[in-house]
N, C-alpha and C positions, 0 to 999 in steps of 0.2 A: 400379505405380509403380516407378521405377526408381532399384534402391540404388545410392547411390554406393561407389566402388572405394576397395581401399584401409584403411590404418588411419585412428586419430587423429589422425596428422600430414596426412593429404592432408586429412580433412574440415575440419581449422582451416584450411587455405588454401584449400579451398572456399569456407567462410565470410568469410575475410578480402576474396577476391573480391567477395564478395555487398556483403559492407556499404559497399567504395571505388567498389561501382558503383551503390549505391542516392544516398554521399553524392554524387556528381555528377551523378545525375539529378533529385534532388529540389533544387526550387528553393524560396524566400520566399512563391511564391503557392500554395503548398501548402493554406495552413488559410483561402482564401479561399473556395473551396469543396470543404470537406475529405469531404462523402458523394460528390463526383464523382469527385476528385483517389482520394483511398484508397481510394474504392469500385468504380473498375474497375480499379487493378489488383489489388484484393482478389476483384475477380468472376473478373478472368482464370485467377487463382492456383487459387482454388477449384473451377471449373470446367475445370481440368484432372485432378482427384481423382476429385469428390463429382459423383452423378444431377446432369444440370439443373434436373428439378421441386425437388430438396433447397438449391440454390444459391439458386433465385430464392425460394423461401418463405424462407429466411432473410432476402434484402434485401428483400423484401415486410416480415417481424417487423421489419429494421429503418427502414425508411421510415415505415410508423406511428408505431414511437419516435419518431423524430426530430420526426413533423409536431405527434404530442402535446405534446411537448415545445415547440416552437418559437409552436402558440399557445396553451399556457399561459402563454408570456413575453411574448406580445401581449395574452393579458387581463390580465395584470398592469402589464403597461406601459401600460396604460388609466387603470388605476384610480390609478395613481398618478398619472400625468395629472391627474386631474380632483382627485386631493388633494395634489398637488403643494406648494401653500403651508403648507401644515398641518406635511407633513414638515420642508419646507426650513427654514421658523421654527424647529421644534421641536429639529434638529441647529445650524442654524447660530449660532442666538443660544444655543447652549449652551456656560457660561465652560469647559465641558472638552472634552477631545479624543474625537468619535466617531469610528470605523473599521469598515470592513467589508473580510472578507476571505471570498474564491471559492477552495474548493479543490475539484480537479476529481480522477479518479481512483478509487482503493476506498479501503478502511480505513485501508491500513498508510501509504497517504499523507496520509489524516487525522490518523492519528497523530503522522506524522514533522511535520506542519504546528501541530499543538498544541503542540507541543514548543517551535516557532519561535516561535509566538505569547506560551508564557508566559515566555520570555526575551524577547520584546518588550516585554512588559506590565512587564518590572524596567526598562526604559531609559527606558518612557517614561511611569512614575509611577503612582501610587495611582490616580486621580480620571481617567485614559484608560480607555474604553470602547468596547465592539466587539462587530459581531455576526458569528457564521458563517454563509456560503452552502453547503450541499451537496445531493447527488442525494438523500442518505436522513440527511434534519437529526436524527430522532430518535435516528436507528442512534449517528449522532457526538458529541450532547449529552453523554453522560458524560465525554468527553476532555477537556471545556471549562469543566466544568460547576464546577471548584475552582479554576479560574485567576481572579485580581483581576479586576476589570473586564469580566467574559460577559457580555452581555445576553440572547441569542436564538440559538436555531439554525434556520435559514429554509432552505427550497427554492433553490435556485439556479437555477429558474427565473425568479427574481423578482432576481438580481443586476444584472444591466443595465438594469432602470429603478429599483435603489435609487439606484446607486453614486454618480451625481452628489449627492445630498443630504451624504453623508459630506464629512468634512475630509479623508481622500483612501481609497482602495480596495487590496485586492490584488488577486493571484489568483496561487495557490501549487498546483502537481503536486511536478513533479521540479526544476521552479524557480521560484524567487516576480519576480513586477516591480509597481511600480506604476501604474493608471491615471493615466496623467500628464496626462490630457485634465480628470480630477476634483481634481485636488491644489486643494484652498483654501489658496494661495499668501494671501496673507492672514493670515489665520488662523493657518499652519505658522509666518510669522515672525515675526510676535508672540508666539504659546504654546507652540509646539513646533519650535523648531529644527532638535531633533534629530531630527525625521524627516526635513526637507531632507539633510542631511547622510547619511542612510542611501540617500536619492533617488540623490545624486550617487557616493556609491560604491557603488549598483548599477549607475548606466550606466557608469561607467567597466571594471567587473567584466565586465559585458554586453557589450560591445563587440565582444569576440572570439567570443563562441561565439551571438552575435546568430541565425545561423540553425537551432541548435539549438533557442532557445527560441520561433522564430516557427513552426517546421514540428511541433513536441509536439505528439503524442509519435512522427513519424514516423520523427526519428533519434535518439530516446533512446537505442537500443543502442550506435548511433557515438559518442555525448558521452560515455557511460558507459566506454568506454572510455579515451577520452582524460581524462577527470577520476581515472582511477586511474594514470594514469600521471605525475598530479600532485600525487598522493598525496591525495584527496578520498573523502569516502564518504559517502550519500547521507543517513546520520543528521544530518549535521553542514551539509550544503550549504548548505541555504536559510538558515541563521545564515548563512556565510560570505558570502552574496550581500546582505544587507542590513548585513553588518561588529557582530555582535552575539556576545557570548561566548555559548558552548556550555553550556545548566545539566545536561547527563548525561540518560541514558534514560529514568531512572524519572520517572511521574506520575502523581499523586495523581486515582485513580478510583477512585468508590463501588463499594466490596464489600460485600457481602452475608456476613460473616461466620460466618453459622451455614444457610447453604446446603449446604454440602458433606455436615456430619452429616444435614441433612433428606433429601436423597438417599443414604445412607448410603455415606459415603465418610469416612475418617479421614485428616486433614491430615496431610503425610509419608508416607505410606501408599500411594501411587498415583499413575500418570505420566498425563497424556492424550496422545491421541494426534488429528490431524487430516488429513482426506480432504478438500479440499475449494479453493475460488478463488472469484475474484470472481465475482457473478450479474450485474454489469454487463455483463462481459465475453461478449458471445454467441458461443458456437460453433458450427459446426456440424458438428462431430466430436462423438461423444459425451465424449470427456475429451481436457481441452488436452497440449498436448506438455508442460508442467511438474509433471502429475500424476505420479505413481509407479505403475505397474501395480499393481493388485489381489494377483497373483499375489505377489507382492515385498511387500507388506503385511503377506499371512498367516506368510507365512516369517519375516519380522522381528518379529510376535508372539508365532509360535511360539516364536521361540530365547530371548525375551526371558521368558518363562512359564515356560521351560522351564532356565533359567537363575535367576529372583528368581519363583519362584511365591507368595511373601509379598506381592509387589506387585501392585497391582490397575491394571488396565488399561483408560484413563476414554477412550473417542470425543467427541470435540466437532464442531461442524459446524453447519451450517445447510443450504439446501434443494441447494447441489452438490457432488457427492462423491457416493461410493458407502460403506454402509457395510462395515467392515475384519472380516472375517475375524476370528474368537477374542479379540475384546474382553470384558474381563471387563463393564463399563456400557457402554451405546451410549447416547450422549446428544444426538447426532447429531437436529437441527432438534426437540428436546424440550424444547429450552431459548431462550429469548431471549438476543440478543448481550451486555446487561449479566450473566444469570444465569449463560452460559457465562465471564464475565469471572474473576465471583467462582469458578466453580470450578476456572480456570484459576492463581486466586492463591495457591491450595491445594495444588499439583501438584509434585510434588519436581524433574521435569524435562519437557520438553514437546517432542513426537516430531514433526516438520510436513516438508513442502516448502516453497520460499518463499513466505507468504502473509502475509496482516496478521494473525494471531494470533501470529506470530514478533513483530511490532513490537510486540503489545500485549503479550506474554510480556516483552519486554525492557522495557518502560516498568512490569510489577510487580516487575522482579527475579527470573525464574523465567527458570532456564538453558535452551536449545532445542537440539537434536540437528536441524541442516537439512540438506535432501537437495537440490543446486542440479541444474537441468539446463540447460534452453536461458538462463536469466536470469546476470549477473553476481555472480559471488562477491563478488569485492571491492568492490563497488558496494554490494552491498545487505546484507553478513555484517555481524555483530554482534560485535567481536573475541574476549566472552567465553564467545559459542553455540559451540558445535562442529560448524564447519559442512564438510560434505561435499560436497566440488567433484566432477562426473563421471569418471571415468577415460577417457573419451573423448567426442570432440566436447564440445556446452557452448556458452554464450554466444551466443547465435545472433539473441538477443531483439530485434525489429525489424530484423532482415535484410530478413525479407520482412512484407506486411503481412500475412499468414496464416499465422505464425511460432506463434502460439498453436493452433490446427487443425492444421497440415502440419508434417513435419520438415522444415527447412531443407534437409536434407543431401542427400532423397530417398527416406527410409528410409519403408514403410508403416509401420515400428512407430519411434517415438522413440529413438534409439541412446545417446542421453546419460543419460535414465532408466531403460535396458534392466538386466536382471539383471548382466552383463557389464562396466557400466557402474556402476552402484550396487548390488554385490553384498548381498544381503537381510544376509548374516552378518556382514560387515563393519561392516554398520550396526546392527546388536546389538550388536555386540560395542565399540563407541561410546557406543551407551546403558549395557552394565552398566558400563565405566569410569567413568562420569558418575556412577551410582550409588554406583559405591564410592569416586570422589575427595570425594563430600559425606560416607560414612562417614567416610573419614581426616580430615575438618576439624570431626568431631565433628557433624554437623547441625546447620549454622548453621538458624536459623527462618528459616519463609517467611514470604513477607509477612503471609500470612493470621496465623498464630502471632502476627508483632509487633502485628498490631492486633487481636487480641484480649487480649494483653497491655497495649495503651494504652488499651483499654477497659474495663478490668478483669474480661475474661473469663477 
């Protein structure tokens, strides 16, 4: 493969190329047939890398997906067919406001979308009610699960023949709109206004970045650009697109309080640390370009051991990731996503690349140490994490559709997570500061702490 020349400066206008020429080529008919449209020039990209038998078995794994998927949402759009009046009664002659909202994507956009929902759920009253669509309903129920008005967390295969039954629908990534095809215009102006009114300043919001949200997520990295230049960040967006105040990170999700001791770990006493991305997401690289070498793992344990040997050093993870080098607990796919939650609300600081346990770290209130590479800083940072932007190259996210597999730039190895680039010591030496800025503030408690003190433990 051939590296590109050059420093940091030529590889950002290498990229800047990539991205003015991807936004002029991608047109509105992009997601009308998005395995054709993203899927050759994802074959072309990949099959200038990777064997041909390794290309085509991957889009073999993903054409099964998809056909799975596609008539799962035709048996279900049967069945509700034939039970059609049952549902439609049972929503529409109800005196209160139902909803359903489709979030597509992994965790950390589940999370950011819970966020929106339960500042939703204060505008528009007690007695409104909503159910969630996603790919793994159960993974997300705990997000939702203390907000007013939850009903259900369902498969999102089954969104496109609930959606009409509702008093109107979402569908929330990196931007939310509503099915305007389902709105119970109706209904909205007699009991609920104020969702009309949230209708009309999303389209007028929409208007300008309209291609951004029909081609999603092909130019997320171009919009993501431009919405920082606007002063926007992705915590706060989908509030801003529906004109809804911001209620802050934190959210109330079930812990497990007395996990941490049953695994023997002492609250304050220990960081985690996490290897890992979405399983949605399939590669065919063995690790995406946003991961951190291995190599660069061991060395940021070691300084950090070797530096607070009192602290104990906790892996979390689930089935992708590699496990890290000289953790003191690997607990790495030994735990369930809620288990690992609670032991995450325990953790005095939390060590990641950009993943959703970064958002779900910031929805308990547990500070994060982030290592960014090809994804947006300013896009996706948390202003109170301490987050580490590459020293060269960086932001490349959706350049090309095999941005997550391939370095943008040319590089066989990823240049923006290279040692060089995210030096292992610099990023120790980040953590023990973090360490010791919560010494000087006296160790305020973690969340775990405050509720075990509201529970009278």
């Amino acid at each position: 493969m051939r590296p590109t020349s050059g420093g940091g400066s030529v590889l950002t206008r290498d990229i800047e190329k990539l991205k003015i020429k991807r936004i002029r080529s991608i047109n509105a008919n992009e997601n009308r047939l998005p395995f054709l449209s993203r899927g050759l020039r994802r074959y072309r990209q990949l099959s200038r890398i990777y064997p041909q038998h390794k290309v085509v078995a991957y889009f073999l794994d993903r054409l099964i997906f998809h056909w799975n998927s596609w008539m799962n949402s035709k048996r279900i759009k049967i069945v509700k067919f034939l039970s059609r009046k049952i549902l439609g009664e049972k929503i529409n002659n109800a005196d209160f406001l139902v909803y359903s909202i489709r979030i597509t994507g992994g965790l950390g956009d589940a999370l950011i979308a819970a966020r929106m929902v339960r500042d939703l759920q204060k505008e528009l009253g007690s007695q409104a009610e909503f159910d969630v669509y996603f790919h793994s309903p159960a993974t997300i129920e705990p997000f939702f699960k203390f907000i007013s008005g939850f009903r259900a967390a369902i498969h999102s295969d089954g969104f496109d023949a609930t959606a009409p039954y509702y008093h109107f629908s979402l569908v929330a990534n990196q931007f939310v709109y509503f099915l305007n095809q389902h709105l119970d215009y109706r209904f909205l102006v007699n009991r609920a206004p104020e969702v009309l009114k949230m209708v009309s300043h999303l389209e007028s919001l929409r208007k300008p970045i309209d291609k951004y949200i029909i081609t999603h997520p092909a130019l997320d990295g171009a919009f993501a650009d431009l919405a920082v230049r606007q002063g926007r960040r992705r915590m706060t967006f989908l509030h801003e697109m529906l004109g809804i105040s911001y209620g802050g990170d934190r959210l109330d999700l079930p812990i497990d309080t007395s996990l941490a001791g049953r695994l023997g770990l002492s609250p304050e006493r220990y960081i985690t640390v996490h290897d890992g991305w979405d399983n949605k997401f399939k590669l065919v690289s063995a690790r995406p370009t946003k991961a951190v070498p291995l190599q660069s793992w061991a060395q940021i344990i070691q300084e950090i051991k070797a530096q607070r040997p009192n602290i104990q050093i906790v892996q979390l993870g689930g089935k992708t990731g590699a496990e890290i080098p000289g953790v003191d607990v690997n607990l790495k796919d030994k735990l369930s996503f809620l288990e690992s939650v609670s032991v995450l609300a325990g953790s005095r600081l939390h060590l990641d690349t950009e993943s959703g346990l970064v958002h779900v770290s910031a929805s308990l209130g547990v500070r994060s140490v982030v290592m960014f590479g090809p994804t947006n800083v300013e896009w996706f940072s948390y202003p109170q994490n301490i987050n580490i932007s590459p020293k060269q190259c960086g932001n490349c996210w959706w350049s090309t559709d095999s941005w997550m597999d391939v370095c943008v730039a040319g590089h066989d190895v990823p240049v923006c997570t290279s040692n060089s680039s995210i030096p292992p010591m610099d990023v120790a030496m980040r953590v023990i500061a973090a360490l010791d800025d919560q010494e000087d503030r006296n160790g305020a408690p973690t969340l775990m702490q405050q509720k075990e003190v509201s529970h009278g433990g």
